[in-house]
N, C-alpha and C positions, 0 to 999 in steps of 0.2 A: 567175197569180194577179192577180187585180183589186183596186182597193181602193173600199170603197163610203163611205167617210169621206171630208171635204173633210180637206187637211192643214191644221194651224193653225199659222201661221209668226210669232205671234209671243207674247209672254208678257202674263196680265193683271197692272195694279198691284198688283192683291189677290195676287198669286203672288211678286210679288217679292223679299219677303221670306225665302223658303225659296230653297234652293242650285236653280237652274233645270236641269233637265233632257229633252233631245230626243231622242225614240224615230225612229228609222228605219227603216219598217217597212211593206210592204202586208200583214201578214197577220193580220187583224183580230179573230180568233179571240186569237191570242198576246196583242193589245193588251185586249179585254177580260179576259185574265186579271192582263195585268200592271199597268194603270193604277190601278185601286183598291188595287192593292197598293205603291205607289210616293207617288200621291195625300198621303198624310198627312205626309212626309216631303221633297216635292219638288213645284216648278212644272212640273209636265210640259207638253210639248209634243210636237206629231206631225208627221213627215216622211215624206210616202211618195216621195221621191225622191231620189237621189244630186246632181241640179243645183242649181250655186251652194251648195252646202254649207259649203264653206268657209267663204267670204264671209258668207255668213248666220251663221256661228258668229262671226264676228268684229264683227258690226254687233249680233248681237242680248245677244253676251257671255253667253252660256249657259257653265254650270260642268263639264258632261258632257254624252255624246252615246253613246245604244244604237245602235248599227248593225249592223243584220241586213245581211251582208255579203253575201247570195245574192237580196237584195232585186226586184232588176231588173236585165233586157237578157241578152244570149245568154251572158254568159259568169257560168257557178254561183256564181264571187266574186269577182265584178265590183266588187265594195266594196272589196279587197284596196288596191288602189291611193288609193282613195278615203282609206281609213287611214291609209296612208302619207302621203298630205299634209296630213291635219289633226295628223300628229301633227312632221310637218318646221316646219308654221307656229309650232304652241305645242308644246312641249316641256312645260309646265307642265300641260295640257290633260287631261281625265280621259275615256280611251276606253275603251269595254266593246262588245266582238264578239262577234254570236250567229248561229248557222248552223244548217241542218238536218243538213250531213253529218258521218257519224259518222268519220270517220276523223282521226288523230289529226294526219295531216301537215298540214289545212285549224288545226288550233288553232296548230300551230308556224308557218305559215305568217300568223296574225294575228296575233299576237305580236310575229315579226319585224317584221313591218309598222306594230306599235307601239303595238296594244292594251295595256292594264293588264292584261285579264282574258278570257278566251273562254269563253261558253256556249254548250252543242249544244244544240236544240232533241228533247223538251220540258223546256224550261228550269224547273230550278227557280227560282221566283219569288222565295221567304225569302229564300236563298240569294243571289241576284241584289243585293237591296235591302241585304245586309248587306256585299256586296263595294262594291257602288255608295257606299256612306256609309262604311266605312271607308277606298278609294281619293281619294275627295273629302276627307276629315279629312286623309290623310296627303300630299296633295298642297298642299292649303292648308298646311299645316305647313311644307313643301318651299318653297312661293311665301315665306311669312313669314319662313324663315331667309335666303333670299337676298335677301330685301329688307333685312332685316338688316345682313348683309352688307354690301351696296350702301352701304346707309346710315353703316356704320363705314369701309369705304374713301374714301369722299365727305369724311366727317369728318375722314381723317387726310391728306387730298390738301394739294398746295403745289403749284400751277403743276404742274409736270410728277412732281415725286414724290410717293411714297407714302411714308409712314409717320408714326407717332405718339408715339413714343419722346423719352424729353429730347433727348437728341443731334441728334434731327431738329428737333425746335420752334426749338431753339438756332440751329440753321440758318436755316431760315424766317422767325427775326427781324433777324438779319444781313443775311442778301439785303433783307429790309423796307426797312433802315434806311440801307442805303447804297444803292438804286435810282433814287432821288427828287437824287442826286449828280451829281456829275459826274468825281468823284476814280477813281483808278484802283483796281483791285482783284486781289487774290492769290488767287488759290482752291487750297488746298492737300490733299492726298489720296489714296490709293493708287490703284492703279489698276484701275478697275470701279466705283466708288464714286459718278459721277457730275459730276465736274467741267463737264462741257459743259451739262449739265441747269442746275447754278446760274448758268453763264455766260449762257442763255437766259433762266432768269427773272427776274435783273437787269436783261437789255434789255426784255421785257415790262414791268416796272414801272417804266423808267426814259421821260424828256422823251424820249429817241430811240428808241422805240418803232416810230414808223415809218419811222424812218432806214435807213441803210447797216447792215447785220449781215456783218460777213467776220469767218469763222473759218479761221485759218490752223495746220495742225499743225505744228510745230520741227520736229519728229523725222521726218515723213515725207519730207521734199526732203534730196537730198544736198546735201551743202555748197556745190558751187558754181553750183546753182541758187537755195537761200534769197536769197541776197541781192537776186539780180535778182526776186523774186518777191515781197520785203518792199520793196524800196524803187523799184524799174521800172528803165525802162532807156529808153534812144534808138536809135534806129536805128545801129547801126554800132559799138555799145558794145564788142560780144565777138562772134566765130564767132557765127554762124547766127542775130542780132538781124538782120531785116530789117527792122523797122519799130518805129515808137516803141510801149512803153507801159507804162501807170499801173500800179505796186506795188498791194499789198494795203491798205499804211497812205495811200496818194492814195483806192483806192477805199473806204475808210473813213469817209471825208472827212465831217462832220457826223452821224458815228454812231457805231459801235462796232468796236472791232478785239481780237477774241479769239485770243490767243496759247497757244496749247496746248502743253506739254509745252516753255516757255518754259527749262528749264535744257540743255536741247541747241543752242543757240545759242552759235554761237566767240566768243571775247572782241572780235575787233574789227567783228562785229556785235552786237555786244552796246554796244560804245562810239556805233556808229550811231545803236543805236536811242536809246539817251542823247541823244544831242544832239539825234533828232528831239524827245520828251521835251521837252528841255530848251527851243530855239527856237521849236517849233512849225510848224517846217517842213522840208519831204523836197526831197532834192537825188536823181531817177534818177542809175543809172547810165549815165555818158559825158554828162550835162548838166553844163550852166553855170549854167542859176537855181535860182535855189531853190520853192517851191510853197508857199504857207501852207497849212496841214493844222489842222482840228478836227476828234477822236476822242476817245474815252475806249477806256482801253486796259485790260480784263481779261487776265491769266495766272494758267494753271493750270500747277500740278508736282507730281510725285509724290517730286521728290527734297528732299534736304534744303538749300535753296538757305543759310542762315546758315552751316553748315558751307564749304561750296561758295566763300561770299563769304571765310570764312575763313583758306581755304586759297588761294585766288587763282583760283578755278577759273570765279568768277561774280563781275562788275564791284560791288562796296562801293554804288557810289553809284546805280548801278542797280537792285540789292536795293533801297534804301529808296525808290528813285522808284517802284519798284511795289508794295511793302510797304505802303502807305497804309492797308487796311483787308485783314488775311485774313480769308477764311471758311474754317475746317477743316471737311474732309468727315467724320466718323466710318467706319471700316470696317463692316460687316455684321455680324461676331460681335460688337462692342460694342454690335448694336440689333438683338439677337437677336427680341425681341418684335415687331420689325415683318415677321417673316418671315411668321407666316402672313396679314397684310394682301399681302404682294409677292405671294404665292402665289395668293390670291385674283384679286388685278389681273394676274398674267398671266396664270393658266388662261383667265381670261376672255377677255381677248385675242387670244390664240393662237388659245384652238378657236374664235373668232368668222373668225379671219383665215384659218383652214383650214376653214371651213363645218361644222363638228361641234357636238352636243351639248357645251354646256359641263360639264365634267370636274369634278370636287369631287379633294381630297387628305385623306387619311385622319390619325387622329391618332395612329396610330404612323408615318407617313412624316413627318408635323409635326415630330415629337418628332426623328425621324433628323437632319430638314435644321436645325434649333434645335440642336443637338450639333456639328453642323459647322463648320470654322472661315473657310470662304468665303474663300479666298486670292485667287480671283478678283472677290470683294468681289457688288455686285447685277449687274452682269454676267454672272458664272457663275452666279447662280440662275436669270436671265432664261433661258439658253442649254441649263440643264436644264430647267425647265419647258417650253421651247419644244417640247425633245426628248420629254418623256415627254408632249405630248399628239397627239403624232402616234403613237406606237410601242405606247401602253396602249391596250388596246381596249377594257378596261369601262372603266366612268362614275367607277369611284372607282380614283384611284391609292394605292397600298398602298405600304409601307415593304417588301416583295418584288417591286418596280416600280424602285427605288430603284437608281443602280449599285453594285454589290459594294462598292466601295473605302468609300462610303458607311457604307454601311448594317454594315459590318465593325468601324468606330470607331466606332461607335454606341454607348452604352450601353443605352439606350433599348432598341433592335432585340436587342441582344444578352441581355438582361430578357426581352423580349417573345419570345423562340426558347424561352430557358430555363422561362421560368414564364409559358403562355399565359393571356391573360383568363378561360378558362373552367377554369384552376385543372389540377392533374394528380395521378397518382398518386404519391407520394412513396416509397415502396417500390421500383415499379415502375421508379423511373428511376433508384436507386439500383443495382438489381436488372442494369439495362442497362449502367451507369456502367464497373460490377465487371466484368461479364460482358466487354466491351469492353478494358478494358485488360488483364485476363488471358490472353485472346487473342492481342492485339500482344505480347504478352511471351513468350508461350510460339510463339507465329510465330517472332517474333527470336532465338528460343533453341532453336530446331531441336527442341522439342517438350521440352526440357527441364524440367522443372519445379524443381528445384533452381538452377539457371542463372537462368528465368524468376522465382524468390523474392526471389532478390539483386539482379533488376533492378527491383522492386516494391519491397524494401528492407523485405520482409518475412518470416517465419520458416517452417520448412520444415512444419511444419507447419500451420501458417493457408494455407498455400499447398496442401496437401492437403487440407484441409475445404474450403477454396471451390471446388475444382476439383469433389469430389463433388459440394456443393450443385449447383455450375450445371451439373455431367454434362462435364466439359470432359477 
């Protein structure tokens, strides 16, 4: 097939007002019947060829695109592919495939490839314009809600977290107000909750911003590593010190030194670190001098250090040198409402960092992971969302996506089993209810029915009518 029309590749001003759309097409017969029928509703434009299409759809911003997918070159649906990548670029994008052959496996096979909609040739036209305008309505509605979206996660952003809950504001103003410091600071919180995140946007806001950042975990060194790794060493200090060198709190030095999970530290580094504290300078281990040292020192714990200090377990005078100013982290079930902002910001995430379609969460899963009590705090939400966007394969995660243990303490889910959206027979599930434990009764009672009455803790006769009624 030839085409006797020049293509027109780009839109007039006078058109731009109407949602633009570009037919793909040499078969010029189709196009006189479909342009006048498109025309009042659309800036139409014509392509009689599959080159630079992409690109053209992204320079010229067209709303949708017909593509006769059998268009051109030796192979029938040589468009097939063509599909596929206008639809890999924009996810948002509004495509409609039309063909001449009648077999159904070429529609499954556009489709997959990411069409809205497929037409077999002779297309109806009505038909065409009424999917065409209702796919662009409900895809703009699509675009609008995520930008929405977008727009309320943005709002509820702080440096590295998300959410918008008092709990969190409360937080965000704390970090504010001691950043611009130099005093030490307590970050106090369970674990999952984000401890390291507020450590980080303190030094973002704070004069050493682009100083030294050492983050040191307590709890990951055994004991008789920490020290040499908090405070350095010399050459010849201990077995297998060959050579000198600088601790965590030297390499510090005019910046920041984050202590994490600060109450697993022994009491006589714990006195150490006091006197560095105190002096302002670090003696390695096996030296003779001393080092003057400038840091601000953030600690984070999940334990209860007052108690701790109470019992002798964590140095009195140490708790208050680093007590200066806490920030409490809220747990997750106390900022229940910021779940489905988390959720938002990692579906995104994730399916961006695994190359997929970004995933939507439904609002009976909402309502499941809102019921939850997050023992692993945002942590373990991160680590299930991560998991369900690799494992779900449609686009929307459902509360039957959910893990059992989940979706089991649910109330929510458990409503939503018993009494679905679209309402039920109430008879009828009464009718199953009966039907079902009459059964297991008279199972367990070797078919007895007198046996099975007394285990229903009902009378012998009501136990022969029902057994009629349901034929049992």
């Amino acid at each position: 097939m030839t085409s006797r029309r020049a293509p027109s590749d780009s839109i007039s001003d006078s058109e731009t007002a109407l949602p633009a759309v570009c037919i793909v097409t040499v078969d010029e017969e189709f196009l006189d019947v479909l342009r006048p029928e498109l025309a009042p509703w659309f800036a139409v434009t014509v392509r009689d060829s599959y080159d630079n299409l992409a690109r053209w759809t992204r320079e010229t911003g067209v709303a949708a695109i017909l593509l006769d997918i059998d268009t051109e070159g030796d192979d029938p649906f040589g468009g097939l592919p063509v599909l596929n990548e206008l639809r890999r670029l924009n996810e948002a994008f509004t495509l409609i495939s039309m063909s001449r052959a009648r077999a159904r496996s070429v529609e499954k096979q556009a489709l997959a490839a990411g069409a809205d909609a497929h037409f077999r040739n002779p297309v109806d036209v009505a038909e065409l314009r009424i999917t065409l305008t209702e796919t662009l309505r409900r895809r703009s509605e699509e675009s609008e809600r995520t930008k929405m979206r977008q727009r309320l996660i943005e709002s509820s952003r702080f440096q590295d977290f998300v959410g918008a809950s008092e709990s969190m504001r409360l937080v965000y103003d704390a970090i504010q107000q001691v950043a611009s410091s130099s005093i030490n600071v307590l970050i106090r919180g369970e674990s999952g909750t984000g401890k390291e995140l507020v450590a980080r946007a303190v030094v973002a806001l704070s004069r050493r911003a682009n100083k030294p950042y050492i983050r040191l975990n307590c709890a990951a060194l055994p004991e008789n590593l920490i020290e040499s790794e908090l405070f350095g060493s010399e050459r010849g200090a201990f077995t297998g010190a060959t050579e000198s060198r600088p601790g965590q709190i030297e390499l510090a030095d005019g910046g920041t030194l984050f202590l994490d999970e600060i109450a697993t530290l022994t009491v006589p580094l714990q006195t150490k670190l006091l006197r560095v504290l105190e002096d302002h300078q670090v003696q390695r281990l096996g030296g003779r001098t001393q080092r003057k040292i400038d840091f601000r020192l953030i600690c984070a714990t999940n334990e209860p250090l007052e108690e701790m200090a109470r019992t002798g377990r964590f140095r009195e005078d140490l708790y208050y040198r680093i007590h200066v100013i806490p920030i409490d982290l809220p747990p997750l079930r106390e900022r229940a409402g910021d779940i489905p902002l988390l959720c938002e910001f990692f579906l995104e995430m994730h399916c961006v960092a695994n190359g997929i379609a970004v995933k939507s969460m439904s609002d009976d899963a909402l309502s499941v992971l809102e019921e939850h009590s997050w023992p692993g705090n945002v942590r373990e939400l991160e680590n299930l969302i991560q998991r369900l966007v690799v494992t779900v394969r449609g686009s929307e995660i459902k509360a039957a996506d959910l893990p059992p243990r989940l979706v089991a303490q649910s109330f929510a889910a458990q409503e939503a089993i018993l009494l679905p959206a679209e309402g039920t027979d109430f008879d009828e599930e009464i009718r199953r209810l009966e039907t079902a434990l009459l059964t297991a009764a008279l199972s367990r009672m070797k078919g007895s029915k007198t046996a099975a009455a007394r285990l229903l803790k009902i009378d012998g006769q009501r136990m022969k009518y029902l057994c009629r009624k349901y034929g049992l």
